[in-house]
C-alpha positions, 0 to 999 in steps of 0.5 A, a space after each residue: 690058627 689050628 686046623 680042624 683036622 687036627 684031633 684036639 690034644 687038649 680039653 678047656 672047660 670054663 664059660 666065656 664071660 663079658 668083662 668090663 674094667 672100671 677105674 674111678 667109677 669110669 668104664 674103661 673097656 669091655 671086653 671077652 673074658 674068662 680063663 677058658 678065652 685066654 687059654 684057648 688064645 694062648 693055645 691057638 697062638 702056638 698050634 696046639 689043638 684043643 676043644 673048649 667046653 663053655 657056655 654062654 646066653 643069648 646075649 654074647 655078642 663076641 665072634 670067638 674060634 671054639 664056639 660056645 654052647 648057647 643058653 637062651 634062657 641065661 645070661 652071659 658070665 658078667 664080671 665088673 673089675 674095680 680099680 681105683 688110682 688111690 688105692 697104690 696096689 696093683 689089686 683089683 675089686 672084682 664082683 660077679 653080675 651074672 653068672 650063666 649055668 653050670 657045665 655038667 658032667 653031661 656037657 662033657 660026652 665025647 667018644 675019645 680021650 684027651 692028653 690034657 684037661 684044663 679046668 678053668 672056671 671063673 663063676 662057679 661053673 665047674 663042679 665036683 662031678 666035671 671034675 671027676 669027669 674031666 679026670 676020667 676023660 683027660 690023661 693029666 689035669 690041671 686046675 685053676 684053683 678059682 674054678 674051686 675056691 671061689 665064692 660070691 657075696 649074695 647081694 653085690 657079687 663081690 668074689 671072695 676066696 674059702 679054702 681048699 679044705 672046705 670044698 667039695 674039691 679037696 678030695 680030688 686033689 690026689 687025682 689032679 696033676 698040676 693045681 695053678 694058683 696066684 700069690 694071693 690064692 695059695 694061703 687058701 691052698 696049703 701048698 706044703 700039703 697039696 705038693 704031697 699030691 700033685 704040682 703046684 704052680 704059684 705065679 708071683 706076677 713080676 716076680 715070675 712063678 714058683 713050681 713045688 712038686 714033692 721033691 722039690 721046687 724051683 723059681 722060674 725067672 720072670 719077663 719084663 712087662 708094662 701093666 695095663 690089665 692084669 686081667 687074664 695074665 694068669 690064664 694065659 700062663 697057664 695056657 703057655 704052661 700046657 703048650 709048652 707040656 704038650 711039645 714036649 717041654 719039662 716042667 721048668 721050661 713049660 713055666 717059663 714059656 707061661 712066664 712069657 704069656 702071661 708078661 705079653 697079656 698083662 701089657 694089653 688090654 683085655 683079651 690080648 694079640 699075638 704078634 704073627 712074627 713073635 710066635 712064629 719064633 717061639 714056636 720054631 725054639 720050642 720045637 728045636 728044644 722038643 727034639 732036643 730033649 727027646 728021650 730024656 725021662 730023668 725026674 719024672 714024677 706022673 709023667 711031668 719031668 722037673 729037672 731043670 735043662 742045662 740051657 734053661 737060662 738060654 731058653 729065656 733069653 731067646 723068648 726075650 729077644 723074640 719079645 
């Protein structure tokens, strides 16, 4: 658990949301949702202070560590995803109920800055101003691309994705460093040309993640899991990958610790739990290799290193063994 003495390295900004997963018109769990949940989970899971800016209504009923900012006239972020057993791919149908207010750039006045800045959106939270209120305020900022390119059927909530290019995003992407993005998101990215900006990180589900960056791009091996719930998988890869960035880790290894995160959330249900005893062993090989790595500044691009350690592959077989 992180102590509250500590000065938060990290900003998540996103609302809490009440989840429920539907198989075959039946209720299969409830459960606390949005990304700005998992990745807090996944921060606090591995000692890295944070902050979170998320909103909720007067009906969130869910004990959480970073409190939220109560709404009374809203309601709680509501998701409903749809599974269904005749359908043979792992695809869900996901469709928003309610939605509870914006975050402005209002929501965002703090006296110091932060080294990293997490925009996470679910709902159409995040907006152009946050954003840009978030780059001023954060030394790299990394984006779910859901915060931006989602939209929602106006009479059934079904989520639907637009490009990037036809946001009010777009013209901020030179300012992000590093934009996440599923397999199925990244045709409404255009990869080829946001790599020319920033890093992209694109996750294959069991096949692991790719990063692209300007001058390059690399696989990164995935982890084993048994699906239960793809629910957040990616927002605790992205939780990984920051906590790896903020110990000191290149980019490469960064990824695979969000590898790992995101093969123990998809193997439980809902918001996941982390075992005391797994964490405690990544947490200590994350620290060796931080003082290993000291002092290393080659392929340094915006501050993010990309070449890939010479013991990369050991680092993954030591997360799997502590798995």
């Amino acid at each position: 658990m992180v102590t509250q003495s500590q000065d938060p390295k990290c900003l998540v900004v996103g609302n809490y949301c009440h989840d429920v997963l539907i198989k075959d018109d039946a209720v299969l769990a409830e459960s606390l949702g949005g990304a700005a949940s998992f990745i807090s989970a996944t921060l606090d899971g591995l000692s890295v202070p944070s902050h979170c800016v998320a909103k909720v209504g007067s009906d969130f009923a869910y004990p959480v560590d970073h409190q939220p900012l109560l709404i009374p006239s809203s309601k709680t972020t509501l998701f409903r995803a749809h599974f269904s057993s005749k359908i043979s791919r792992q695809d869900r149908v996901l469709k928003r109920v309610h939605a509870c207010d914006s975050i402005s750039s209002s929501d965002l006045s703090f006296n110091s800055k932060f080294d990293f800045g997490l925009a996470v959106g679910v709902a159409g939270e995040i907006l152009p101003e946050t954003l840009e209120k978030m780059i001023d305020l954060c030394g790299l900022v990394l984006v779910d691309i859901q915060a931006l390119i989602r939209e929602f059927d106006a009479v059934d909530g079904t989520v639907r994705l637009v490009e990037l290019k036809q946001t009010d995003f777009f013209r901020l992407l030179p300012k992000i460093g590093v934009l996440k993005a599923s397999a199925e998101e990244a045709p409404y990215v255009d990869v080829e040309e946001a790599r020319k900006w920033c890093c992209v990180l694109v996750t294959n589900g069991k096949d692991g993640c790719t990063v692209y960056w300007k001058d390059g791009d690399l696989q990164i091996a995935p982890f084993p899991a048994i699906q239960v719930d793809p629910t957040g998988a990616g927002d605790s890869f992205l939780g990984g990958f920051v906590a790896g960035l903020v110990h000191g880790l290149a980019v490469p290894d960064a990824a695979l610790l969000g590898n790992y995160f995101g093969s123990l959330t998809v193997a439980q249900m809902g918001l996941p739990e982390f075992d005391y005893r797994l964490l405690e062993r990544v947490k200590d090989e994350v620290e060796r290799r931080r003082l290993q790595c000291l002092g290393c500044h080659m392929g340094q691009d915006d501050g993010l290193n990309f070449v890939k350690p010479l013991d990369h592959e050991e680092f993954h077989t030591v997360l799997s063994k502590a798995k």
